[in-house]
C-alpha positions as CSV (number, residue, x, y, z in Angstrom):
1,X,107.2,114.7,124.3
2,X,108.4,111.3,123.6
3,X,112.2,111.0,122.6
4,X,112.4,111.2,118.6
5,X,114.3,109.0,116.4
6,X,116.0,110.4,113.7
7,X,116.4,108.2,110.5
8,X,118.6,109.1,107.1
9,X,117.6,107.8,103.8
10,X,120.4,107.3,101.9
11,X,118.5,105.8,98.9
12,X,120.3,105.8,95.8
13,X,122.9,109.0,96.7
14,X,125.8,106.2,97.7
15,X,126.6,105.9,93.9
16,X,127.4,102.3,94.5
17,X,131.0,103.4,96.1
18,X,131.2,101.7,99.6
19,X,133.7,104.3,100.9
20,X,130.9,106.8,100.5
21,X,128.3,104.8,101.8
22,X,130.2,104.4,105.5
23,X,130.6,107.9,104.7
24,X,126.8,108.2,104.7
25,X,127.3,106.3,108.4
26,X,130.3,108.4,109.9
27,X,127.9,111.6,108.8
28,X,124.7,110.5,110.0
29,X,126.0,109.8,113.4
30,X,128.1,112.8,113.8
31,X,124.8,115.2,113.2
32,X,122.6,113.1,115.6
33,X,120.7,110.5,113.6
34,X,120.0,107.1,115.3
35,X,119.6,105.1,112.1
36,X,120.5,105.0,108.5
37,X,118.6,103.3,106.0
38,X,119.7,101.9,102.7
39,X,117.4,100.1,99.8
40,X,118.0,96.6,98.3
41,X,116.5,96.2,95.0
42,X,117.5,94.7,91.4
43,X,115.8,97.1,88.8
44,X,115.2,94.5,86.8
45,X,112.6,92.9,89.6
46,X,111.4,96.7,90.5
47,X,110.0,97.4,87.5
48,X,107.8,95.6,85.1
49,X,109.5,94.6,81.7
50,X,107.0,97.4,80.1
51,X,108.2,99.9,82.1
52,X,112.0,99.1,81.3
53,X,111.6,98.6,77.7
54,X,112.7,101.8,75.7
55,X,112.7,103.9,79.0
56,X,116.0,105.3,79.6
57,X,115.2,106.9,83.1
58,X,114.3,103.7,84.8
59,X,116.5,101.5,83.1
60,X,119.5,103.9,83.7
61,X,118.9,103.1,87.7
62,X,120.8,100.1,87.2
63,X,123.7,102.2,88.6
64,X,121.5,103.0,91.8
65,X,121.5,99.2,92.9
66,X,122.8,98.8,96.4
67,X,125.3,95.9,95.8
68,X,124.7,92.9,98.1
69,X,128.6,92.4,99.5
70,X,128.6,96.0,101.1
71,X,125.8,94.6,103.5
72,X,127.8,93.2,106.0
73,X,130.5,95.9,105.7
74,X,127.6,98.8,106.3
75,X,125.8,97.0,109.0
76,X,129.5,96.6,110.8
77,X,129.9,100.3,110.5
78,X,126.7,101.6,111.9
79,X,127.1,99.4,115.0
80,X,130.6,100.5,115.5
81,X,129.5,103.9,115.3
82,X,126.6,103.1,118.1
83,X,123.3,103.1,115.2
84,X,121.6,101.3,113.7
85,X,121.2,99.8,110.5
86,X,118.2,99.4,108.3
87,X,117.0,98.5,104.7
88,X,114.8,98.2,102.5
89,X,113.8,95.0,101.1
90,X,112.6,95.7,96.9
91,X,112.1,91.6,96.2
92,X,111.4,88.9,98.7
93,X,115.0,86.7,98.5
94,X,116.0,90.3,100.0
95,X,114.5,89.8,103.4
96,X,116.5,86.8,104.5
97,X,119.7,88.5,102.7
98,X,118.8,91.8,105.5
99,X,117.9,90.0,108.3
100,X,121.1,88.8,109.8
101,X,122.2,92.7,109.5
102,X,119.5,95.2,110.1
103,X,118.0,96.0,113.5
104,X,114.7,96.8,111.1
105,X,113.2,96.5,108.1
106,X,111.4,99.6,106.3
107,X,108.4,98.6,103.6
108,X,108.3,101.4,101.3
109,X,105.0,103.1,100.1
110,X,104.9,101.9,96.8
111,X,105.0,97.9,97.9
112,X,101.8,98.4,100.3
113,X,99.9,96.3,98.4
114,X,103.1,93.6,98.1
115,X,101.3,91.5,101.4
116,X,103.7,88.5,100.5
117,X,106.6,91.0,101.3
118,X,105.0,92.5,104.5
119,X,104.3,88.8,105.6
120,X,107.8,88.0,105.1
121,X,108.9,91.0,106.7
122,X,107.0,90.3,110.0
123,X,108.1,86.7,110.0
124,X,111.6,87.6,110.9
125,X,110.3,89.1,114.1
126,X,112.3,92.4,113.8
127,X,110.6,95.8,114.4
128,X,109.2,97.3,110.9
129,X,108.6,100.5,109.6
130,X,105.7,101.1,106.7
131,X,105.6,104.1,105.4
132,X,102.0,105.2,104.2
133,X,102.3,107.7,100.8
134,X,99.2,108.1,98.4
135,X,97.6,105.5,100.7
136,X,94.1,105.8,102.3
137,X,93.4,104.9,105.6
138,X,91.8,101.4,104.3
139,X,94.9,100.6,102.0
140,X,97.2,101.0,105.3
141,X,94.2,99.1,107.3
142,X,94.5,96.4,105.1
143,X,98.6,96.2,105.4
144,X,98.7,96.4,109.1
145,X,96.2,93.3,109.7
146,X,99.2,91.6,107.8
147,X,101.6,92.6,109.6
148,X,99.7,91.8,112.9
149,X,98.2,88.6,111.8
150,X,101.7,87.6,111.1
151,X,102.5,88.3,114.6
152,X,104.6,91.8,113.8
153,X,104.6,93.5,117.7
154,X,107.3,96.1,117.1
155,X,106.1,98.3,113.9
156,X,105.5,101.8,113.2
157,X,104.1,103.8,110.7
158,X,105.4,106.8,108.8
159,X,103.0,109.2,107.4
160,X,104.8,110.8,104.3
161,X,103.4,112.6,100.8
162,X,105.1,110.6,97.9
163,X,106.3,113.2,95.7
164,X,109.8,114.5,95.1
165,X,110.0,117.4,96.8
166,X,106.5,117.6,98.8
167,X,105.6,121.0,98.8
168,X,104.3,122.3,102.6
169,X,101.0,122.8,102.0
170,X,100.7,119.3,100.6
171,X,102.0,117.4,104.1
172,X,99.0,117.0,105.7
173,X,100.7,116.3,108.9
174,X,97.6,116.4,111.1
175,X,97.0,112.8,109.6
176,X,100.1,111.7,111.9
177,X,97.3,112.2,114.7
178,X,94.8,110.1,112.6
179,X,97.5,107.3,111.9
180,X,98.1,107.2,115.7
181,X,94.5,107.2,116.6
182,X,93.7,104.4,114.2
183,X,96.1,102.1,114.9
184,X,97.5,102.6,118.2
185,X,101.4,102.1,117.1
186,X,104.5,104.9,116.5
187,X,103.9,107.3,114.2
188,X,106.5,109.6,112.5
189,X,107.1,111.8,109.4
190,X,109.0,110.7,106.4
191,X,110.0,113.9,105.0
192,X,110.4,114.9,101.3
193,X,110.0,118.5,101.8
194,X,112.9,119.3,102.7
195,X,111.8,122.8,104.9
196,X,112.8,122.6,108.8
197,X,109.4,124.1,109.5
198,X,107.4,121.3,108.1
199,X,110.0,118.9,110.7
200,X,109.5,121.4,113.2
201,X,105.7,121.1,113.3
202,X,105.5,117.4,112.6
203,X,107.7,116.6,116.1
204,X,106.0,119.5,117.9
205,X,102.6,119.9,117.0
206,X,101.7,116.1,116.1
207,X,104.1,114.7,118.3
208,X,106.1,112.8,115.6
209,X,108.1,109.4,117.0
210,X,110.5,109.1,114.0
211,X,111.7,111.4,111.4
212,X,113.2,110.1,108.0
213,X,114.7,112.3,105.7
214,X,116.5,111.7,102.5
215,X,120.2,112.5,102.7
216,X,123.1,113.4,100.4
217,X,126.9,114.5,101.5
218,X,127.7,116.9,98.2
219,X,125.0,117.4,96.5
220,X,126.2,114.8,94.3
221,X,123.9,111.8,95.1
222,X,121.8,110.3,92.0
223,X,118.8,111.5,93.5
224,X,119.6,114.7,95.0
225,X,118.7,116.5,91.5
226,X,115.3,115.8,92.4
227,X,114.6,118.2,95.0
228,X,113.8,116.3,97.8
229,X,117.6,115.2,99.9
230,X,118.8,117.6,102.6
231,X,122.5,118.3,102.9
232,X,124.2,117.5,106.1
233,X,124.9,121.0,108.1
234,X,120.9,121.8,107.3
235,X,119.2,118.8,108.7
236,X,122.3,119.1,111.4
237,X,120.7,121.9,112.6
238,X,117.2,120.8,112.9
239,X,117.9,117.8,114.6
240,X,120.5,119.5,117.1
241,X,117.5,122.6,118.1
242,X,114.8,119.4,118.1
243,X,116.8,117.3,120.4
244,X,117.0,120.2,122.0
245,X,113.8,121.3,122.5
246,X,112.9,117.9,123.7
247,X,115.6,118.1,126.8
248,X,113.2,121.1,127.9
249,X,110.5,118.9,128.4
250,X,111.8,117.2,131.2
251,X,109.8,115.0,133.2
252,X,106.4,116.6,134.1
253,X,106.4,116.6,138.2
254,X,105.8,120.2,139.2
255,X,109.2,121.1,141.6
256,X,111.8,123.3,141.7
257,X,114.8,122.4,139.5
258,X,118.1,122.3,140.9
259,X,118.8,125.8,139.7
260,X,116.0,127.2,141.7
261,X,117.1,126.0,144.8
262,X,118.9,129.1,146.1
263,X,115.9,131.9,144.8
264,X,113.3,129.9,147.1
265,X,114.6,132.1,149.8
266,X,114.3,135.0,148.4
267,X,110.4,134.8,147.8
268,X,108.2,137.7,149.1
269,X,107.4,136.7,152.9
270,X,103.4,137.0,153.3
271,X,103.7,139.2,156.2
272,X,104.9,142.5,154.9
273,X,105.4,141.7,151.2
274,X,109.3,142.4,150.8
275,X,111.9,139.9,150.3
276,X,113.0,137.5,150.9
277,X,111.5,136.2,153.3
278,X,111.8,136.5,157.5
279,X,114.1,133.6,158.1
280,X,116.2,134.7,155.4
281,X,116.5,138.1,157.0
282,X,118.1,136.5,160.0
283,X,121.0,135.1,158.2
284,X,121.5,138.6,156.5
285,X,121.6,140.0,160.2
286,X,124.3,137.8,160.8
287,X,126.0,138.6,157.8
């Protein structure tokens, strides 16, 4: 089992206050995660003017805008804190804006068709995520030959079911295997589930590389209504048991650990069956 990068989502749950976005930071490092990505986008250049006009749901995410100054700040604070920091780029400007901060960029599902964003994301030469919902394998062919053709070397893919929460039986996590066959590159989960199991399987069964989950402190977060963000001490737990279930794998070469040591005398000897064995019983003579 390959070491598994854990990655929160903080979305639109910072509620455009900076002291609870380095919250978001201090948090996400304290429970084990070694990223945490935020999203840069202006609504008005997220949504077409049709979708805005007279719709109070989308044009009410306004207040869910990342503002632009608290870059620097959050980028500062993930590094002091020893993670790292990522984003999401919405509208092109945005990906020179990240650059000088993030150690990646992360293309969202819904821009896998933006191939002037990818582009632009590969360009900079920093590793990418792409996450994959409600794509078919030809859609994500098509947005990895831009990425590589644009000399990308250090991406991944998420597999991930775009809807808010994903119930289990709609994860389809077997296609983590397909992803990885395919394309030869990371693979991980981007979870909107919200169910440890569903985690649990992903990293375990189909070997999943990186694991994003949306996170909220309080239950308070703009998007945590939805169904879809864990809370702190429950994805705590699953990354702490995770990790740990990873140390057990140690590093495949067939020898006696350390602890073992002292019970190799104490095998059956082949000549009468008892233990331990004969040389051992010399020493307990002695004794």
């Amino acid at each position: 089992m390959t070491h598994t990068q854990f990655i929160a989502e903080v979305s639109s749950n910072h509620n455009q206050d900076l002291n609870r976005c380095r919250r978001f930071i201090e948090v996400a490092a304290e429970i084990g995660c070694t990223a945490v990505k935020f999203q840069l986008f202006k609504i008005d250049r997220l949504f077409a003017p049709e979708a805005l006009k007279d719709n109070e749901t989308f044009s009410k995410r306004k207040e869910w805008e990342l503002p632009l100054e608290f870059i620097p700040v959050l980028s500062q604070e993930c590094h002091q804190r020893g993670i790292k920091f990522a984003c999401t780029p919405f509208y092109l400007e945005a990906v020179a804006e990240l650059k000088p901060r993030v150690d990646f960029l992360k293309i969202a599902s819904y821009e896998i068709f933006r191939f002037d964003l990818i582009k632009l994301c590969a360009e900079t030469g920093l590793p990418v995520v792409l996450s994959t919902g409600m794509a078919t394998l030809a859609e994500v062919d098509a947005a990895v030959k831009v990425l590589k053709s644009t000399g990308a070397k250090d991406f991944a893919l998420l597999h991930c079911v775009s809807s808010y929460p994903a119930a289990a039986e709609n994860c389809n996590l077997s296609a983590i295997q397909t992803l990885r066959e395919k394309f030869q590159c990371p693979v991980g989960w981007s979870d909107h589930s919200v169910c440890e199991e569903v985690i649990y399987r992903a990293v375990y069964k189909w070997g999943a590389q990186l694991i994003e989950f949306h996170l909220d402190l309080d239950g308070k977060g703009e998007e945590f209504k939805a169904g879809h963000c864990w809370l702190p001490d429950g994805i705590g737990v699953v990354i702490k048991k995770i990790k740990r279930g990873i140390l057990a794998d140690g590093k495949g070469e067939k020898v006696p650990v350390q602890s073992e040591i002292k019970e190799r005398d104490w095998r059956a000897d082949p000549s009468d069956g008892l233990r331990p064995l004969l040389e051992t019983r010399k020493s307990l003579k002695k004794q």
